[in-house]
N, C-alpha and C positions, 0 to 999 in steps of 0.2 A: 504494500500500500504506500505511499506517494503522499507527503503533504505539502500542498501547493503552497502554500503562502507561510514563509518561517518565524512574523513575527511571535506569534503562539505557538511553539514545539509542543508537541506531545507525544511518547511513546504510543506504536501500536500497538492494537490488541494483539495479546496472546493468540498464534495460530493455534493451540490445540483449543482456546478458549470458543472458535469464530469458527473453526474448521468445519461444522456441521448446523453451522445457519444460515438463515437467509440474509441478503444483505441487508434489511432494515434489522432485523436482530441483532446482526454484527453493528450496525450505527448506535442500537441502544445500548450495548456494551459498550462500543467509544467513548459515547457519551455519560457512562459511568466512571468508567475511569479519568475520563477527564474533569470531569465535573472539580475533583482537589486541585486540579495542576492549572484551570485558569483563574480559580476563587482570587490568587495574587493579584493576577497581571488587571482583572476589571476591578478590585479595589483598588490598586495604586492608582490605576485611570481616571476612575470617580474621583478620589481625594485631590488627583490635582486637577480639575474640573471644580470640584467646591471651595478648592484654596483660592482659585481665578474667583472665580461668582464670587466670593466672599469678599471682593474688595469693592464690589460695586452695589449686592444686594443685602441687606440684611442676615447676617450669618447664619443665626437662626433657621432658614432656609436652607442656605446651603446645607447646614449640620443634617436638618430634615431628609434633604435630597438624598445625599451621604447611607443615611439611619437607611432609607428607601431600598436602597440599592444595596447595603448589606442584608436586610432582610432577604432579597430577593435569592442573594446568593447562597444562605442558610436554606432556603426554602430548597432551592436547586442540590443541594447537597445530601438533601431529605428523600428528594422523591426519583431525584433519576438513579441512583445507585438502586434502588426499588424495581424500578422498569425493568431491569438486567437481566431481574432473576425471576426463571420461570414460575407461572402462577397461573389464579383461575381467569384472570385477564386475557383476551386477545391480544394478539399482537397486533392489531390494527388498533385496539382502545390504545395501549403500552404508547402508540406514536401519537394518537390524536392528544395525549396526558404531554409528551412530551414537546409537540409542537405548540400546546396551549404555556409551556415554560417558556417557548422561544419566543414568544410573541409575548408575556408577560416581561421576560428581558430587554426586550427591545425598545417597548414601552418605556421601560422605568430608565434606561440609558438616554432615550430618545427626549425623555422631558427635560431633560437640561436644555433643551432649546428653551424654557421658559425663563432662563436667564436673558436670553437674546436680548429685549429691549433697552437691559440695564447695561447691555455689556459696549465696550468700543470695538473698531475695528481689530486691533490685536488681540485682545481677548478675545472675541468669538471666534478670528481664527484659532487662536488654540486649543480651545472646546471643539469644533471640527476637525483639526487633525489628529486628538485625543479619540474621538468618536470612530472616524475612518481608520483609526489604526486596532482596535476595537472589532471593530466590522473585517476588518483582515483576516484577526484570529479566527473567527465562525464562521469562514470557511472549512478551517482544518479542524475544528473544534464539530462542526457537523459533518464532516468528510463532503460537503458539499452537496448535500440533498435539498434539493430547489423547492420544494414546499417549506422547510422550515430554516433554508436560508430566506426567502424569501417574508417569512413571518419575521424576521428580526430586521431587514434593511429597511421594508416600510417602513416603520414606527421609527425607527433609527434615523436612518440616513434619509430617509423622506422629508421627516421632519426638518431637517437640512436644508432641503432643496427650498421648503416653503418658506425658511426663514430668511437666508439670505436672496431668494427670489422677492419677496412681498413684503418682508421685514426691514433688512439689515440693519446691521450694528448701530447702537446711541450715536444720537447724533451726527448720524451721516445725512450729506448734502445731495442735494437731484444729481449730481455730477456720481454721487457714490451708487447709484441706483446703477448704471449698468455694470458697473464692477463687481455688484452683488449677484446680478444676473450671470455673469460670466463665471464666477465662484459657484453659481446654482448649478449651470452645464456641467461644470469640471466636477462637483459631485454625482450628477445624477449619474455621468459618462465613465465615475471610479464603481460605482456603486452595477452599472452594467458589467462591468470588466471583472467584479467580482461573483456577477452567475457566471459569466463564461468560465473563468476561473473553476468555479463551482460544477461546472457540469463535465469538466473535463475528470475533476477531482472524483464524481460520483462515479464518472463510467471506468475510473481507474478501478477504484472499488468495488462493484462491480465486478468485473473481469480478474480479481485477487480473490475473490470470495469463490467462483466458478472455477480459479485455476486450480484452489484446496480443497474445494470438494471432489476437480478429476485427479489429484494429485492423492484423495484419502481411498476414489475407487480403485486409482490404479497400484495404493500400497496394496490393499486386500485383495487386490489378485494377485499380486505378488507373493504377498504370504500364504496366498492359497496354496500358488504356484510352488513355495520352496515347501510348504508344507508337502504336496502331493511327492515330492522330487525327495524328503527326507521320508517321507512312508516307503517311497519305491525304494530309497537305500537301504533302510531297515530292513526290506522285505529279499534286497538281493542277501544283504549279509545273512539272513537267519536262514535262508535257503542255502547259499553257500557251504554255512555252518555245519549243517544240517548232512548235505551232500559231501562234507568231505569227512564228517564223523561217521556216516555210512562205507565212507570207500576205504575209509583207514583200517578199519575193522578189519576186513578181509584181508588187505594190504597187510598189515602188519603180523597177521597169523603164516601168511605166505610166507612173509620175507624171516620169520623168526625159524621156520622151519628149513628156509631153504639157506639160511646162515646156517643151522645143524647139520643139513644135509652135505653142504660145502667143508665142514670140517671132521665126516668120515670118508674112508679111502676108499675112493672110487675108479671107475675105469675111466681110459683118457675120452670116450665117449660120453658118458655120464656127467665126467665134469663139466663138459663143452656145454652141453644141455642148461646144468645148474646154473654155469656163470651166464649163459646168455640168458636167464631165468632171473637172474641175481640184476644184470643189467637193468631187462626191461623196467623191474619193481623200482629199479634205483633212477629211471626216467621219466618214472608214473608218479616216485616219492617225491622228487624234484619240482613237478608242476603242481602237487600237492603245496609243498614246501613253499610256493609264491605265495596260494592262498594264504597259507598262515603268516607269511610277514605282513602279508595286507591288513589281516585280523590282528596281528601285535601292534602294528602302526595303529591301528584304528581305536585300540582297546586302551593305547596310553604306556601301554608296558614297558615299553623298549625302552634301553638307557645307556646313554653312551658312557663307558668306561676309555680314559682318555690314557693310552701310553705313550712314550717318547720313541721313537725307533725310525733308523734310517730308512725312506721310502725308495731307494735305488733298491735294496737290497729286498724289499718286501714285494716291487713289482718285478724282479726278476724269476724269484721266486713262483710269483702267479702266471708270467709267461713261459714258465717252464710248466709249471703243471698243465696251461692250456696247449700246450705243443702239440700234441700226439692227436685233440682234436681240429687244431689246425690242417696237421698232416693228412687227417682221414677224409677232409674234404678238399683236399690240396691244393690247399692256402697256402702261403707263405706267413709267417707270424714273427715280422721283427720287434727289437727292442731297439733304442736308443735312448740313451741314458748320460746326462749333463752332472756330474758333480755328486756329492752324497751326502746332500744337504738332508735333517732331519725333521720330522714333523711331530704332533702332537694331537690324535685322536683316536677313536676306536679304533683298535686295526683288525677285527673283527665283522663291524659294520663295516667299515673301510673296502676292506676285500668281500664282502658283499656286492658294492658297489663297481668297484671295477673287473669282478668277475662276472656280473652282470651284464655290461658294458663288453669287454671282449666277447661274451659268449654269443650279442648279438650281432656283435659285425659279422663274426663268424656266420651266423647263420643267414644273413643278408647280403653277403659277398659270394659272386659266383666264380666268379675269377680274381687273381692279382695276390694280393696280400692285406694283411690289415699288421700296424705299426703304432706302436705302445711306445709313446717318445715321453720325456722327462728332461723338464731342463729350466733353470732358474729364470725367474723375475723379479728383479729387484728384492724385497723382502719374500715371498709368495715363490712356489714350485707349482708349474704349470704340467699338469700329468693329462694326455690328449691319445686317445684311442680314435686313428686313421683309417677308414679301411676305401677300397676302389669298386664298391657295389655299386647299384643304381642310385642309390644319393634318393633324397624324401623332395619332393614339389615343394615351395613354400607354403603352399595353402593345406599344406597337412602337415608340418616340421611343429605346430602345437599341441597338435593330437596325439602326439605317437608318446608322449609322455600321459594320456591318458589309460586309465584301467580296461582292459579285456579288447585293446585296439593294436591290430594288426594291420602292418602295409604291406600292400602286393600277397596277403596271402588265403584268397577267395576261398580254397580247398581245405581250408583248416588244418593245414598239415604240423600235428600235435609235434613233430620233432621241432617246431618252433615253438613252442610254447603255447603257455596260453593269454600270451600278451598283456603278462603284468611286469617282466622285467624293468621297463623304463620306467613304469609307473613306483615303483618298489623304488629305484633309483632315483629319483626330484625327492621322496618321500626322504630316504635316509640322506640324502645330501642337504634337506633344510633341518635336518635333524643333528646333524653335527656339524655345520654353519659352512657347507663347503661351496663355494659357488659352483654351477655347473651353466655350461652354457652349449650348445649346439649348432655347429654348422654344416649345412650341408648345399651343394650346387645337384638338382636334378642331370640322371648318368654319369654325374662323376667322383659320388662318394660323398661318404660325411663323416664329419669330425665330431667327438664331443672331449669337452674339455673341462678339469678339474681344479680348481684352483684353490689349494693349503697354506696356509702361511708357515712359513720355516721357522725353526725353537731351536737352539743349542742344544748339542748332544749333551745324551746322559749318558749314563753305566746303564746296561743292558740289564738285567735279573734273567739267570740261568733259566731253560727254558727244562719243564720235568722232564722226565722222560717215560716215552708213553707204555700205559700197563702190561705186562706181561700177559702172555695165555694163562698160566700158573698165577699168575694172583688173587683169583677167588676161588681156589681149592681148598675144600670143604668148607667154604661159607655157608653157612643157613639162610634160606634165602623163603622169606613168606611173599606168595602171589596173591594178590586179591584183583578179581576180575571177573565180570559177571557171562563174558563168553565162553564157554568149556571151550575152543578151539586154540582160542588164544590162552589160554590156559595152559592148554597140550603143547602150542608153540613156546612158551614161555619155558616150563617143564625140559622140554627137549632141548632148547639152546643155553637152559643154565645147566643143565647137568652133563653136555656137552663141555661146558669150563671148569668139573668138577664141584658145582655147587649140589648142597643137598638142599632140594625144594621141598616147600610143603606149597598148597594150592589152596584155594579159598573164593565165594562166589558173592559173599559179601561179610558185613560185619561179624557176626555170631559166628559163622566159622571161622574167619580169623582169630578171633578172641581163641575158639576152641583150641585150631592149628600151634597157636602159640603156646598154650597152656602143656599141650604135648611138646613141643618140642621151642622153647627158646629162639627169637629167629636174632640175625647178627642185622640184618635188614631188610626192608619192606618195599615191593614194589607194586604200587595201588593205582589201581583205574580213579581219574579223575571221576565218572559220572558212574556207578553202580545202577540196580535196578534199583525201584519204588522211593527213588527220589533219598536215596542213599549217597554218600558222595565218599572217593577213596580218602578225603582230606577227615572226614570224621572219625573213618576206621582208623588212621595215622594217630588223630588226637586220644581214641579210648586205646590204643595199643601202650602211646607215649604215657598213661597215666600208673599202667603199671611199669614201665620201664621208660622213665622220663630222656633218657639221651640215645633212644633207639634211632638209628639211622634209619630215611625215607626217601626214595621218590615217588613224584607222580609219572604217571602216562594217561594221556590221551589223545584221543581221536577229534577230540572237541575244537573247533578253533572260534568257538561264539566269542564278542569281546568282553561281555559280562563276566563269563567261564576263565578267559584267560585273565582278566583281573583280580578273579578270589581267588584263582591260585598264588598269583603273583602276592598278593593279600598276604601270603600264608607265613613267606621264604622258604616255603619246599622246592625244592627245583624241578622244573616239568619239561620232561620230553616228550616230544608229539612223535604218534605214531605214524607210520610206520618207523622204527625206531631202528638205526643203523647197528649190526650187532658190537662194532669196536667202539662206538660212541654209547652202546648202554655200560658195555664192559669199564670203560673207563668213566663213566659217572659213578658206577656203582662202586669203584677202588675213590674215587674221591669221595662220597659222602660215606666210608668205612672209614678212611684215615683224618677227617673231620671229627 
């Protein structure tokens, strides 16, 4: 809203106050709120108007005049803050109550023209430009609504025109008669200029009142809109969830038995079988495995644990691990490597990241090579995975960092993923503050680039070294898990490492399993049946045996789920569960 004329400032209404009125509503709030903030400006006005009349009429008078015109303003302070607020009045009485104020105001300023006879040339002009300056304010004092600006200039400013038209000043001579007249145009001719004024002023308002009522429609479609858009998220994650605690199930029964079956001795046939057995489960656990960073991203979980360590030495490392898949789609996979300057962050997440990163040039390059270069900037080491694929369009180079979005790959060929890589990647790159930025030229390859800030070396901390096959022989090892299959997997690849199992399908029998045989430690399904969970079996175990060693598993990746575990500090690993990776959690939370 716009006010036209700045002798009288006033703040506007509150938009959330106006946002669902009509504009004469919104005017009677104006005019409530204003009502304190010109009460000043027309008593200062009046008082020097009756300090002038005072010198030429009876004071008394004046003082009356004065008395007049503060009543009026007491009066105004009474009823229009009234009008504002909703009641059993129309809103058509609410304006006829308040344009019968504008015309009582008008009135009682306007009779100080009954000074005129006594006054002189100077003196009534300054009673008139007291008056016209007056008449200025209410314009922005009524936002310019022409019935009840109009009810304050008659009585006002009219009065005006008749005085110095048919009156003027004491004591003027025929010679001063048309200089009165000329005075009467130049009012009548300010006193127009202030509808136009006015009418501009009302249709601004107007048009501010209609821009916040389409600006309140089109929030509530918005929230509709983000509202429908977070039901559809919830609904993809629960399903997700859902679908990958289904697949893991299976998954992790297979791969528990075919890690047993891979460490009895078998023919060189049989083995070929197992490991390309062993493979696929470890290609199906991997696309699994996105879901679940999605789900720990989303859940809050993840936290970056910050080391110091040289990043030459860590990307060499991961360009050697990736070699052999380079080779098999006969890539090329260079390094080139500037200096051995060191960093400071996850190297965990870290290698997450750029194993993610190589693994999709890899799979987006048909020919040539992809090139893992490393090499200082100023403070900062600039780590840039190059490869000479078909390169992304511009108008898709923001998408491909979106969830379950794939380029160029119509046929859905699962050996690429399921197009959460890059997504998984923006995600842990704002998550350990790394910039990452992307370029690429359509047919000629694209670039993504890493940017770490460099820290002084430190002393390295000896790295363990990883558990033996023998080091959980004859552990006692309690299973609790409500699928007998997984059960029988579990069974067969711990007593494959020499552990002595006991089995369990929920609480009461663990309790029981225990009671016969003491366990060294516990590995519990995070979700049991009838709404049992392995975290409480853990808590009534630890009560008889308060420093018993625990993990979880599960198949769960909801982010509610992964939060109460995280809730707990049990450590969880999701199934399908690598056999060297259970092996070596289980020798860490025994020597814990």
């Amino acid at each position: 809203m716009s006010l036209i004329v700045p002798p009288m400032p006033a703040p506007a209404p509150a938009a959330d106050e106006i946002a669902l009125q009509t504009p004469r509503q919104a005017l009677l709030t104006h005019l409530a709120r204003q009502s304190p903030v010109v009460a000043a400006p027309i008593f200062l006005s009046a008082l020097a108007i009756a300090a002038v009349a005072s010198r030429e009429v009876p004071r008394g008078w004046a003082l009356g005049w004065l008395v007049l015109v503060c009543l009026v303003l007491a009066l105004r302070s009474v009823v229009l803050p009234r009008l504002a607020r909703p009641g059993p009045a129309s809103e058509a009485t609410r304006m006829r109550v308040a344009l019968a104020m504008s015309v009582v105001n008008g009135l009682v300023l306007g009779s100080a023209v009954v000074f005129a006879p006594w006054l002189h040339t100077v003196e009534l002009a300054v009673v008139t430009i007291v008056l016209m300056f007056v008449s200025a304010g209410v314009v922005s004092t009524n936002l310019g609504y022409r019935p009840m600006l109009l009810a304050y200039l008659v009585p006002s400013v009219g009065s005006l025109v008749l005085v110095w038209a048919l009156v003027g000043p004491a004591g003027s001579t025929p010679e001063m008669r048309g200089l009165g007249i000329v005075v009467a145009i130049l009012v009548g001719l300010f006193a127009l200029s202030l509808l136009a004024m006015g009418r501009r002023a009302w249709q601004q308002h107007v048009q501010a009142i209609a821009a916040r009522h389409e600006q309140q429609r089109l929030t509530r479609e918005l929230g509709a809109a983000l509202a429908r858009a977070e039901a559809a998220n919830r609904a993809k994650t629960h399903f997700l969830a859902a679908a990958s605690h289904d697949l893991r199930q299976p998954m992790h029964t297979l791969s528990l038995f075919g890690a047993a079956l891979l460490m009895r001795p078998l023919d060189e046939r049989s083995r070929e079988i197992a490991q390309h057995m062993d493979g696929a489960l470890r290609v199906l656990g991997s696309q699994l495995d996105a879901l679940l960073d999605v789900s720990r991203l989303d859940a809050g979980v993840v936290r970056a644990e910050s080391l110091n360590f040289a990043l030459g030495d860590f990307v060499q490392r991961l360009c050697r691990d990736m070699q052999p898949v380079a080779r098999a789609r006969g890539l090329g996979l260079e390094l080139d490597i500037e200096g051995g300057q060191h960093v400071c962050t996850d190297p965990l997440l870290l290698e997450r990241i750029v194993r993610n990163l190589i693994d999709n040039a890899l799979k987006y390059t048909e020919r040539g090579q992809v090139t893992v270069r490393l090499r200082p900037i100023g403070e900062r080491l600039e780590l840039s995975i190059a490869d000479t694929g078909r390169g992304i369009p511009e108008h898709e180079q923001a998408r491909v960092f979106e969830e379950f979005y794939q380029l160029g790959n119509p046929g859905r060929d699962r050996e690429r993923g399921l197009g959460l890589g890059l997504s998984i990647v923006r995600r842990l790159a704002d998550l350990l503050g790394i910039e990452l930025a992307l370029k690429s030229i359509f047919g000629s390859g694209t670039t993504v680039t890493l940017q770490l800030p460099v820290v002084a070396a430190a002393e390295a901390a000896p790295r363990p070294a990883p558990p033996s096959a023998e080091a959980l022989r004859g552990c006692r090892v309690l299973v609790i898990d409500d699928e007998l299959t997984v059960r029988s997997g579990m069974h067969a690849l711990l007593e494959s490492h020499g552990c002595v199992v006991s089995l369990a399908a929920d609480g009461a029998e663990a309790l029981a399993a225990a009671h016969r045989s003491q366990p060294d430690i516990v590995l519990a399904d995070l979700r049991l049946q009838d709404d049992e969970s392995g975290i409480d079996c853990i808590h009534r175990l630890r009560q008889l045996w308060p420093d018993l060693p625990a993990l979880l598993i599960s198949g769960d990746i909801a982010p509610a789920r992964l939060r109460q575990a995280h809730d707990t500090n049990l450590r969880l690993l999701h199934k399908p569960v690598d056999a060297d990776l259970l092996r070596a959690a289980m020798v860490d939370a025994l020597d814990a």
